[in-house]
C-alpha positions in Angstrom: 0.0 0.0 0.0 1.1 4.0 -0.9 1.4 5.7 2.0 0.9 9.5 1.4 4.4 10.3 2.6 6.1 7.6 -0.2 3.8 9.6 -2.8 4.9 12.9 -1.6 8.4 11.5 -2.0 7.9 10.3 -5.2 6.6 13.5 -6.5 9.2 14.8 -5.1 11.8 13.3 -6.6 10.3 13.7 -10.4 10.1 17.5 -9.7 14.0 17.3 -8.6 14.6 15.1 -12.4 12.4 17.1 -14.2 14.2 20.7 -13.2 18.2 18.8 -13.2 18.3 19.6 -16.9 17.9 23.4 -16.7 20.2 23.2 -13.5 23.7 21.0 -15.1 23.1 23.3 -18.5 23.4 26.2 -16.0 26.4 24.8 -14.3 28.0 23.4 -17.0 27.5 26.0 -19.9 27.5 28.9 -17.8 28.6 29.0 -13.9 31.8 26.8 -15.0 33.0 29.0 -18.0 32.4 31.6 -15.7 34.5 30.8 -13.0 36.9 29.7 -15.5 36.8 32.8 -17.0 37.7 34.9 -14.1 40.2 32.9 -13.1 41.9 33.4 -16.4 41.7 37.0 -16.5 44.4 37.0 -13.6 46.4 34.3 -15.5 48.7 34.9 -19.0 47.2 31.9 -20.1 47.2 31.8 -23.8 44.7 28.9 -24.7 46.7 26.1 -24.8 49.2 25.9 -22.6 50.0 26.0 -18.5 48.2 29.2 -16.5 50.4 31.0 -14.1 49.1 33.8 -12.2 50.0 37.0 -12.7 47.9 39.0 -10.4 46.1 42.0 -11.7 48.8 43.0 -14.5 46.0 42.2 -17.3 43.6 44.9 -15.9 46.4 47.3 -15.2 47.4 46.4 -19.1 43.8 47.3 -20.4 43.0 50.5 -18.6 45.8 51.7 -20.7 45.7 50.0 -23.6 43.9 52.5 -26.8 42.5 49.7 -29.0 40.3 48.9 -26.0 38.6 52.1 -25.4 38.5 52.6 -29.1 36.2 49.2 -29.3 34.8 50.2 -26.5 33.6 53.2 -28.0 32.9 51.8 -31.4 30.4 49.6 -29.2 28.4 52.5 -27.7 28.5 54.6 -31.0 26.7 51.4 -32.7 24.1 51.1 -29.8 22.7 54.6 -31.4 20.5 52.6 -33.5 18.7 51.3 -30.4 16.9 54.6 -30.2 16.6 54.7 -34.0 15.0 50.7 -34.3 12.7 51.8 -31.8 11.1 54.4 -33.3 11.0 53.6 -36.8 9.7 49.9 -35.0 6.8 52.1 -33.3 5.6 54.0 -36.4 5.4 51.0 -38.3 3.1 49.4 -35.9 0.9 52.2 -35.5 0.9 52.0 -39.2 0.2 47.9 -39.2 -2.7 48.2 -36.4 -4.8 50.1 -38.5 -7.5 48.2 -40.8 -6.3 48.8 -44.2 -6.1 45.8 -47.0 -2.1 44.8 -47.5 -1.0 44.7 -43.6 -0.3 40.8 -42.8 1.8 40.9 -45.9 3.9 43.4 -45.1 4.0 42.4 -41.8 5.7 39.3 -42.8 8.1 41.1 -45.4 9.1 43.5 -41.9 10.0 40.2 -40.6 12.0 37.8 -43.0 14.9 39.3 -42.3 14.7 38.6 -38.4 14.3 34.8 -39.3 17.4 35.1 -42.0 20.6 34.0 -41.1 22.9 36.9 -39.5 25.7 35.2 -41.7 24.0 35.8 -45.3 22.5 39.2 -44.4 25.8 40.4 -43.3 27.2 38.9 -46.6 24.4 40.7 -48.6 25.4 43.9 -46.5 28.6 43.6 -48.0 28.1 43.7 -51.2 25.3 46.0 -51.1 27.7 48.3 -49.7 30.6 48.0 -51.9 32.1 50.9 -53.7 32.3 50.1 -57.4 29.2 48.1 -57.7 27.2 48.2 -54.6 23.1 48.8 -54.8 23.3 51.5 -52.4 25.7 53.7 -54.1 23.8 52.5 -57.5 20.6 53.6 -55.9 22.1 57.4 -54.9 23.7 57.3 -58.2 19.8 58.1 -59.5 20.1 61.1 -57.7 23.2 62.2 -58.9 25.2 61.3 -55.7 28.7 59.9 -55.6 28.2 57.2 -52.8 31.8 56.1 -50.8 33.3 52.7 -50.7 31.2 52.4 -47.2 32.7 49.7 -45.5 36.6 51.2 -46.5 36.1 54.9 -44.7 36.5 55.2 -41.0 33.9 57.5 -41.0 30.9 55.8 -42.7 31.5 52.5 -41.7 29.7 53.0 -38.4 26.6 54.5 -39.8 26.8 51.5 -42.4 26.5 48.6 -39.4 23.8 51.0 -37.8 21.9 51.1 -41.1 22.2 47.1 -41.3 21.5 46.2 -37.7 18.6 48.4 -37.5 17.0 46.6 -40.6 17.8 43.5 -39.5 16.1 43.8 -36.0 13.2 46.1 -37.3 10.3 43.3 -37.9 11.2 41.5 -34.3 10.5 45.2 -32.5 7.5 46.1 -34.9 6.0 42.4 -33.5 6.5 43.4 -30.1 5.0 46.7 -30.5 2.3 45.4 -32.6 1.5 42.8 -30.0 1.1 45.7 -26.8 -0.9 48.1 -29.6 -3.8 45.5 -30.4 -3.7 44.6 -26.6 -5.0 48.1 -26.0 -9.1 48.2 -25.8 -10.8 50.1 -28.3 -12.7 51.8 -25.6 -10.4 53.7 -24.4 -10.0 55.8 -27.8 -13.4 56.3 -28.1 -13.8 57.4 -24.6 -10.9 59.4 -25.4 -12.7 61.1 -28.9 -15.9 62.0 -26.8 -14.0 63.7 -24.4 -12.6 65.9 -27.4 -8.6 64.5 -27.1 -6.5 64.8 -30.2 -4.2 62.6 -32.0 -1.3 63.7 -29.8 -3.1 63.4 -26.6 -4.6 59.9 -27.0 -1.1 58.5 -28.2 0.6 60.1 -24.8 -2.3 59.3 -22.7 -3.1 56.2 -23.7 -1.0 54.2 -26.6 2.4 55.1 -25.1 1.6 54.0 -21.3 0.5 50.8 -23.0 3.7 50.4 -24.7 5.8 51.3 -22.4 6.8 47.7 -20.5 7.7 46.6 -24.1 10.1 49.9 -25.0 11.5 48.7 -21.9 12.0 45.2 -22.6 13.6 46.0 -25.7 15.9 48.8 -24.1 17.3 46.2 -21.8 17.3 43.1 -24.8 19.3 45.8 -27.3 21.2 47.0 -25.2 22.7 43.4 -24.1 22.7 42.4 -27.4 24.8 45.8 -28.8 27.4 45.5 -25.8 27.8 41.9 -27.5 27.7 42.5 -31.1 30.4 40.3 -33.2 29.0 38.6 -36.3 28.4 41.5 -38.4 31.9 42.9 -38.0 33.7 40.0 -38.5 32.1 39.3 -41.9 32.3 42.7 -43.2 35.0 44.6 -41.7 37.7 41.0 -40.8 39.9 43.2 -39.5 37.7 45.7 -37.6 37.7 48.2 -40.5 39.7 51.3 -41.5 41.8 52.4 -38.5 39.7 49.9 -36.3 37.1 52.2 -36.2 34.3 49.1 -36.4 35.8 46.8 -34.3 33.8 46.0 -31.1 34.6 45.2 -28.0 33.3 42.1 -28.3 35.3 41.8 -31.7 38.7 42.9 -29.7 38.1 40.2 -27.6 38.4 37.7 -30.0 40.9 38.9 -31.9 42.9 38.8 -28.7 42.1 35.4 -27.7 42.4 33.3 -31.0 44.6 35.3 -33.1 47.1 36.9 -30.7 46.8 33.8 -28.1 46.5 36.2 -25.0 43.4 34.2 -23.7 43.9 35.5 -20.0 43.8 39.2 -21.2 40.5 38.8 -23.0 39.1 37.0 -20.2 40.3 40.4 -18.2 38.2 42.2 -21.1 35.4 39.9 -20.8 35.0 40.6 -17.0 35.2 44.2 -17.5 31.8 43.8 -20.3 30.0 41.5 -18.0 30.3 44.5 -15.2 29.3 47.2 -18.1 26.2 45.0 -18.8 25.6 44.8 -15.3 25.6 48.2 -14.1 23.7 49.3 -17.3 20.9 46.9 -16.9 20.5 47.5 -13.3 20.7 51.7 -13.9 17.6 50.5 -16.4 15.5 48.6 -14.0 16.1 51.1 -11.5 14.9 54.0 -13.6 12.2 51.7 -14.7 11.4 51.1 -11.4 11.5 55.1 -10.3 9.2 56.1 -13.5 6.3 53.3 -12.8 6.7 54.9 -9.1 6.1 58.7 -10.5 3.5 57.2 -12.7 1.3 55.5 -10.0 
């Protein structure tokens, strides 16, 4: 006979099997490299061989080494399409909500390039923005302007990744904003209308509050994911670009670990990121935190 306390026990221990998964892919893939990691960053381990431990000489190395605060600002200057994504995200979804023929169509033509691979965009990138035969200086060659070899200038190189990062996350962020829009209940507009509020009013008063969680959301996602940006460098600018002016840090990183073999002072890097993500995301949650507190 089952007692009640062997069934609890039993239940028990399937909950424990059911959640070990989750918990060794946590320590494995994640707490372990960590550790690792930080380990390393006080080491001149160079990938392959022995680790000796050479104290704090790698951070004392990066606060004065150039190419670092170059990528680093390289990093932040790309993260200016955050604000851009967002907005040209938002007008598109106000556009999409409304009941017009055509909408699910372009809907899922804003979207294909979220689903496409980050590898062949970036490789269509490039050759959309190559000097001699590149669409993009083909298309401003209709309008009588002389486009530059984009990816080969130090200073349009930048605004070229913006350009392709903000098109490629543009349908994802229209989604999301779409999503909070059609969650908002007609009634509150035509309250709103009654009451005599314009355009202006009913999108501050009503459409923004509404869509606020998800700006956040995607504030805190793009920001993580711009501090971490890699793939689109490395395919088109292999060698972080004129004057390494599109090299991230993330980029630096690499190019420290794999090509120069100094494993320990790109683990020193890597620490210093993980602590920039950190203290960004946290400023975010607590100013998220302070503005729902003013709003209520």
């Amino acid at each position: 006979m089952i007692t009640k306390s062997n069934l609890y026990r039993k239940e028990k221990i399937y909950g424990y099997l059911f959640i070990l998964p989750p918990i060794l892919g946590l320590l494995i893939f994640t707490l372990f490299p960590f550790v690792y990691s930080l380990y390393g960053s006080f080491t001149d381990w160079d990938g392959l061989g022995q680790m000796n431990f050479i104290g704090f000489d790698n951070f004392r190395d990066l606060f004065t080494d150039e190419l670092f605060y170059k990528s680093m600002y390289n990093t932040l200057f790309l993260m200016l399409g955050i604000p851009i994504g967002l907005v040209l995200a938002l007008l598109l979804a106000l556009g999409l909500n409304r009941k017009i023929p055509g909408t699910t169509t372009f809907r899922v033509i804003y979207y294909i390039p979220v689903i496409s691979s980050l590898a062949a965009v970036s490789i269509m990138w490039n050759w959309a923005y190559n000097g001699d035969y590149g669409l993009v200086n083909q298309f401003l060659e209709l309008f009588g302007i002389k486009g530059p070899n984009w990816l080969m200038d130090k200073d349009t190189v930048k605004p070229a990744l913006i350009l392709m990062t903000v098109w490629k996350g543009l349908g994802y962020t229209m989604l999301l904003y779409l999503a909070a829009l059609q969650s908002v209940s007609r009634s509150y507009y035509e309250a709103a209308e009654l009451d005599g509020a314009s355009g202006f009013q009913m999108f501050r008063n009503i459409t923004w509050p509404m869509v606020k969680p998800v700006t956040f959301f995607l504030v805190v996602t793009n920001i993580i994911g711009g501090s971490q940006i890699f793939t689109e460098m490395n395919i088109m600018t292999p060698t972080g670009g004129p004057e390494y002016s599109s090299a991230s840090i993330v980029f630096y990183i690499w190019d420290k670990a794999f090509k120069n073999l100094q494993m320990g002072y790109a683990s020193a890097m890597a620490m210093i990121l993980g602590i920039f993500i950190f203290i960004v995301t946290l400023i975010q949650f607590k100013m998220n935190e302070k503005s729902s507190f003013d709003g209520d």
